[in-house]
ZAMARGU-4260 file (C-alpha; in steps of 0.2 Angstrom, whole numbers, plus 5000, padded with zeros to 4 digits):
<rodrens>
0) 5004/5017/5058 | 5023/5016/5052 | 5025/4998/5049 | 5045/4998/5049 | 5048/5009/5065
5) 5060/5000/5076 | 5061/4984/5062 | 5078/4978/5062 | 5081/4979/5043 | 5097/4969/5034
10) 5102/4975/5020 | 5113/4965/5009 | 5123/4973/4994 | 5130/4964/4980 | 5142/4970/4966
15) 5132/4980/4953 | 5130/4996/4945 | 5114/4997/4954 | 5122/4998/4970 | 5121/5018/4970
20) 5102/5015/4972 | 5104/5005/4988 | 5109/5021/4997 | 5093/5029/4991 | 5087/5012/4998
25) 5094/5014/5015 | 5091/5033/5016 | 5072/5030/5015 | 5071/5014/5025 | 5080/5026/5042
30) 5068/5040/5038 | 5054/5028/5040 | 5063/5027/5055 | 5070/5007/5054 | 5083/5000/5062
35) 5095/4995/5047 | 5111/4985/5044 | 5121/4982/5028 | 5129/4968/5023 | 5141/4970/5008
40) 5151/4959/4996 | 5169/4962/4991 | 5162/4968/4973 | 5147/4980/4978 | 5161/4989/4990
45) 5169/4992/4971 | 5156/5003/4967 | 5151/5013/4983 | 5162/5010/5000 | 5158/5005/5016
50) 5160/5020/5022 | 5145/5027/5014 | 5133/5016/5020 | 5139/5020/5038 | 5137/5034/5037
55) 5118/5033/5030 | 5115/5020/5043 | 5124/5025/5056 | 5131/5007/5059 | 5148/5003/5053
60) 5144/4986/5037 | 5146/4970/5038 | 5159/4967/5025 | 5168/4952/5029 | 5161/4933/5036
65) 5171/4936/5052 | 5169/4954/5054 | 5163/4954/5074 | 5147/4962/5076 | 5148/4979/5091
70) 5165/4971/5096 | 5159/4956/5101 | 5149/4943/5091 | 5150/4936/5073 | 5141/4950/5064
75) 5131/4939/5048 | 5125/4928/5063 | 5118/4939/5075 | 5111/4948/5061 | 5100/4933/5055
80) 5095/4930/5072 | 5089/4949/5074 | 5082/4952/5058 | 5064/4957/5055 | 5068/4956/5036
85) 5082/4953/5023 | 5083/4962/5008 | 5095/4958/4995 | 5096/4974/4981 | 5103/4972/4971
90) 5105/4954/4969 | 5117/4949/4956 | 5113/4933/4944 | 5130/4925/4954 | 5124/4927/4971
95) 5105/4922/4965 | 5116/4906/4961 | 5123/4904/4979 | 5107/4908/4988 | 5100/4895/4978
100) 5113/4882/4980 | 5113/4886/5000 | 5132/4891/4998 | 5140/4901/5013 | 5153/4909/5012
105) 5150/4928/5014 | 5140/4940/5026 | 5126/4939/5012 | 5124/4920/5009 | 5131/4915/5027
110) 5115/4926/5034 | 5102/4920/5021 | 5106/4903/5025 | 5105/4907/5044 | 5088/4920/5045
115) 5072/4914/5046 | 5065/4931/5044 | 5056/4935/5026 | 5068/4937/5012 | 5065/4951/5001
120) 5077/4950/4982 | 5078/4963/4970 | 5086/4957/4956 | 5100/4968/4942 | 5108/4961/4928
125) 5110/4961/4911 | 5097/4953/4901 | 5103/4938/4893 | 5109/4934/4909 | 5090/4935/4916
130) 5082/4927/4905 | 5097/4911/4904 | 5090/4895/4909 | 5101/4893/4922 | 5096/4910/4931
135) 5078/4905/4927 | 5080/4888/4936 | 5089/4897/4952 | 5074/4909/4953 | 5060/4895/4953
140) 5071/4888/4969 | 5070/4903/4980 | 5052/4906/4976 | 5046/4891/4982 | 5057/4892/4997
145) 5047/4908/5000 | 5058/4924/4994 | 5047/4938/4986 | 5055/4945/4972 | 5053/4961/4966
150) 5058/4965/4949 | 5068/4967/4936 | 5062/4980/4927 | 5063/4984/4909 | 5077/5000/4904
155) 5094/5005/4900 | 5105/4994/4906 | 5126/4996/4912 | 5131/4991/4895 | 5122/5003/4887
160) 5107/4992/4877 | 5090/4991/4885 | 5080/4977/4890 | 5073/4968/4905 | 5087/4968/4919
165) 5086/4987/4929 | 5082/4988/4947 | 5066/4993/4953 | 5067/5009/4961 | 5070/5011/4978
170) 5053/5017/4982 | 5046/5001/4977 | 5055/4991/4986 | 5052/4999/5002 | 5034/4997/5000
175) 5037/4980/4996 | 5045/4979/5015 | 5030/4987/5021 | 5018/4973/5014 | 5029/4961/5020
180) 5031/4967/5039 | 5014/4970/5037 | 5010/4952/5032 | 5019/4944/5046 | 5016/4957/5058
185) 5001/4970/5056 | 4990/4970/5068 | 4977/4967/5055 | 4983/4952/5046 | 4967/4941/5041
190) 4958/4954/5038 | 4949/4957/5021 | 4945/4973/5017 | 4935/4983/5002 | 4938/4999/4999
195) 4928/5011/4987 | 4939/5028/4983 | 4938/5042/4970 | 4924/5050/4959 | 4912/5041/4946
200) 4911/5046/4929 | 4895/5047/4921 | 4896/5051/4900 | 4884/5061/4890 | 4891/5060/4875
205) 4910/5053/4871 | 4920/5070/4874 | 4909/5076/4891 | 4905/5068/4906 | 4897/5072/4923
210) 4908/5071/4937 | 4914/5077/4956 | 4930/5084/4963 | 4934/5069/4972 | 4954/5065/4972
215) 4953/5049/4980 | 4968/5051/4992 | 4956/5046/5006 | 4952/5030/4999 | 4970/5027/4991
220) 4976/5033/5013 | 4966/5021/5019 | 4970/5005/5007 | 4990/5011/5008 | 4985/5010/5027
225) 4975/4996/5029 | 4989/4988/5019 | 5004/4989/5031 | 4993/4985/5045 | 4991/4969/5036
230) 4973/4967/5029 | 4972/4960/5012 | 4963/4975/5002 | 4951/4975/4986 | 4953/4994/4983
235) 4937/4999/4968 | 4943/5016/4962 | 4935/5027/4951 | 4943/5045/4942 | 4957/5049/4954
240) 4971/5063/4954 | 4982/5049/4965 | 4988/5031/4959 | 4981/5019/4967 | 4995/5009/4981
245) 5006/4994/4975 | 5001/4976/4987 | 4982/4979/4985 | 4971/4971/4972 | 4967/4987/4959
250) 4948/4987/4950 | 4943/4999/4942 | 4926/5004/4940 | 4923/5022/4931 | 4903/5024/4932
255) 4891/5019/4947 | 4883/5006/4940 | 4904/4998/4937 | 4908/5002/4956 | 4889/4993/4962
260) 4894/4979/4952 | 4912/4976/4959 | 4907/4980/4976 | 4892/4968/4974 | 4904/4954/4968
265) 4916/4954/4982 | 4905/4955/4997 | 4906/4935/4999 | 4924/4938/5003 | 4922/4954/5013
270) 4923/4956/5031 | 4923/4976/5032 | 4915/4987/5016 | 4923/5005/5019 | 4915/5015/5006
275) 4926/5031/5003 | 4922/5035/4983 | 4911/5050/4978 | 4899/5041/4968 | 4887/5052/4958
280) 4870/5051/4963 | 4863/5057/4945 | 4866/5052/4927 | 4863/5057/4909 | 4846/5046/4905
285) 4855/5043/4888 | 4875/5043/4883 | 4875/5050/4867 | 4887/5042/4856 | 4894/5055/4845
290) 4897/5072/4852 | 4883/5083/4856 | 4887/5101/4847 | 4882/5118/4850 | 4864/5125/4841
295) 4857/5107/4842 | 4844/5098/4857 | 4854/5103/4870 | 4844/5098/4885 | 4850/5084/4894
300) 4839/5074/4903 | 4843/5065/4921 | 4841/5048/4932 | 4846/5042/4947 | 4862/5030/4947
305) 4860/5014/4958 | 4863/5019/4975 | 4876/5006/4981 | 4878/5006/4999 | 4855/5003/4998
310) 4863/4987/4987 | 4875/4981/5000 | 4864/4982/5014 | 4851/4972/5003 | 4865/4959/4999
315) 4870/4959/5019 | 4856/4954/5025 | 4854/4939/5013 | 4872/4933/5015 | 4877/4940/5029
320) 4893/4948/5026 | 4902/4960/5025 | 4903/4961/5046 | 4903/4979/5044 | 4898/4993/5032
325) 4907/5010/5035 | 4901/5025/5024 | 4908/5043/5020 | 4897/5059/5020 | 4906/5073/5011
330) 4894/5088/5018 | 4895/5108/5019 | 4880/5110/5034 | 4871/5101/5048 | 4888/5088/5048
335) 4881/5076/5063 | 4862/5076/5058 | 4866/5074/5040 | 4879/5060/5041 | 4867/5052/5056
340) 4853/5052/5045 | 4864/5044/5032 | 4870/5030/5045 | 4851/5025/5048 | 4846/5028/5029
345) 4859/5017/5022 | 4861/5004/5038 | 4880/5007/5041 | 4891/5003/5056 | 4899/5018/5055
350) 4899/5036/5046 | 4914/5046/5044 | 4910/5066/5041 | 4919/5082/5036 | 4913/5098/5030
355) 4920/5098/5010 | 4921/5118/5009 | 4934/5118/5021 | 4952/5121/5010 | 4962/5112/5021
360) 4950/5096/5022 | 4939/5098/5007 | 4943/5089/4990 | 4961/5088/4984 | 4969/5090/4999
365) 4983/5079/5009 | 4975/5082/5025 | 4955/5080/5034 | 4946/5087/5048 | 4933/5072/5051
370) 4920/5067/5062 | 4917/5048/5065 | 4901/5041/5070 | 4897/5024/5076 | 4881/5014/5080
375) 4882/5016/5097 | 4879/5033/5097 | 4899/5039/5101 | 4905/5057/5089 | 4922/5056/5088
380) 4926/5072/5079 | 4944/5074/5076 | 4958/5088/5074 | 4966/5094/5058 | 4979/5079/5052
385) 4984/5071/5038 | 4973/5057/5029 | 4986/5045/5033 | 4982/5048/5052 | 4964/5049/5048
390) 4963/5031/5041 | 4972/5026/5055 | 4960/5033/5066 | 4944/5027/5057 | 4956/5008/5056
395) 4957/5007/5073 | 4938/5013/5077 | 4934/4997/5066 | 4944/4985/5075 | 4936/4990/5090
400) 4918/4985/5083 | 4926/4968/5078 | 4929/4966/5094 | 4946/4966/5094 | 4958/4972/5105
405) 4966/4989/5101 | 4981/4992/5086 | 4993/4996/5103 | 5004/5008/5094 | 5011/5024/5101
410) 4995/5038/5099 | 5010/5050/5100 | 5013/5050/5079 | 4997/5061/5077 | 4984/5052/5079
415) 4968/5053/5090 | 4964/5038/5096 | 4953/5039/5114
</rodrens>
């Protein structure tokens, strides 16, 4: 599941207040258990020193174009022959310039120039130097030669004004190195997914609504998930206590009848519909529009909402997509009969069950205690673990109805996957 284990990660630091970040940067990139390098120009080592980023890496930077590399080769070119990714953060507007020009006379430019791996730029500067023409101009170059670009961000700045020019955090930009890996390498890559998460909302009046305790965090697991492994994902999300991932296309759809239609208009483009939100099965027959108050007709009268996954297997059979429909069933008795039942009722591929009045894999909770069901008759139930693990599990499970051979990865991280 963790797309950057064992990646060989370059990291090139240029001069910048921002540089204290790219320690953060490199802290989280070797607890996700990559393999990462630093490169470092004469001015970032003004601002944090080598010796810092050694010791967080465990590998002495790269900090000078002939600086040999373990002992024995040129370090910037063995570096951009090894590299699984480059990132630059922060990227000054002058080293921008150089990229763009294809000059070479530093680890960072020398590698850039000699890598072929994906080049990930993080930009920091002051604002009018952003926004000048010329750095403008040097950004449209190394876009269209393929560099992702993440950032800048709006904040204070160095000299003290605020405007466009801060960093993005270092959480960001590692999970831009997780969609990146993910695109060139996840086992998954093609793939499109939909992915239904969270609780629908239905209003009785404009202060009350009816609702669930759905977090979402199983949805929003398995788009993180489903993301690194490389799919391209439609995540529909309703009320969640969770934000939804960054890299996956975000609609939101409050009520039932908002997440049928979303689901409805993405199916031509879906190969696998997982359908993970708590969707209220009744609704007020009438949304008042001013606030009901106390003393008055307070009887609320109910209907049935649209029931979605009935919709999409009508619209299946007419355009023959998605090539599988995989439901949830959040039960508290008879789990297998009820969610078997389901699978039949509703036509999925597959059903995936827990018990909600457990308190370690109910609503709300980081971690599930499932049971996954398929159409050929297999229960898989599976231990305690975290959803993470889970949507890895239930990921795997539906590349094996593709047809598809196995994700491969090592079933010692936790997850279950005979």
């Amino acid at each position: 599941m963790n797309i950057l284990a064992e990646k060989r990660i370059v990291l090139g630091v240029t001069g910048g207040i921002a540089v204290y970040k790219a320690v953060e940067i490199v802290s989280r990139l070797v607890k996700a258990e990559a393999d990462v390098r630093v490169l470092m120009t004469e001015a970032a080592q003004k601002f944090v020193s080598p010796l810092t980023f050694g010791a967080m890496s465990g590998h002495q930077p790269i900090t000078d174009l002939w600086q040999l590399y373990e002992g024995e080769r040129i370090g910037h070119v063995t570096l951009a022959h090894e590299a699984d990714l480059f990132i630059i953060a922060p990227l000054t507007a002058h080293t921008m310039a150089r990229l763009a020009q294809g000059m070479a006379n530093d680890p960072i430019t020398a590698t850039a120039l000699s890598t072929r791996a994906p080049l990930l730029l993080a930009p920091a500067m002051e604002s009018n130097m952003w926004m000048h023409p010329a750095t403008q101009a040097n950004l449209k170059t190394l876009i269209e030669r393929g560099a992702k670009i993440v950032g800048p961000e709006s904040g204070r700045l160095a000299s003290g004004a605020s405007g466009v020019g801060r960093m993005v955090e270092p959480a960001i930009i590692v999970e831009h190195a997780r969609i990146i890996l993910g695109k060139t390498r996840g086992p998954l890559s093609g793939l499109r997914l939909t992915i239904t998460a969270g609780g629908t909302r239905e209003w009785v009046d404009p202060v009350r609504f009816m609702g669930n305790r759905a977090s979402g965090k199983m949805g929003v697991a398995l788009a993180r998930v489903a993301r690194d492994l490389g799919a391209e994902v439609n995540l529909v999300y309703g009320a969640m206590t969770v934000d939804p991932p960054i890299g996956v296309n975000q609609i939101h759809a409050e009520r039932a009848e908002d997440m049928l239609r979303e689901v409805l208009r993405l199916l031509p483009e879906t190969d696998v519909l997982i359908s993970a939100a708590a969707i209220a099965d009744f609704r007020p027959a009438i949304t008042h529009r001013q606030k009901l108050k106390k003393g008055g007709n307070e009887e609320i009268r109910l209907e049935r909402t649209p029931d979605v996954l009935k919709a999409v297997s009508e619209k299946r059979k007419e355009i023959n997509m998605p090539k599988l429909v995989v439901g949830f069933a959040a039960e508290t008795t008879e789990l297998i009969a009820n969610a078997q039942a389901k699978m039949r009722k509703k036509e999925l591929d597959m059903i995936v069950v827990n018990d909600v009045t457990a308190p370690d894999a109910g609503f709300g909770v980081d971690t599930n205690r499932v049971t996954i069901i398929t159409r050929d008759g297999a229960v898989a139930p599976l231990p305690l673990m975290s959803k993470e693990d889970v949507a890895y599990n239930i990921l795997h499970r539906i590349r094996g109805l593709l047809g598809t051979p196995s994700i491969g990865w090592d079933p010692g991280m936790g997850s279950v996957l005979s």
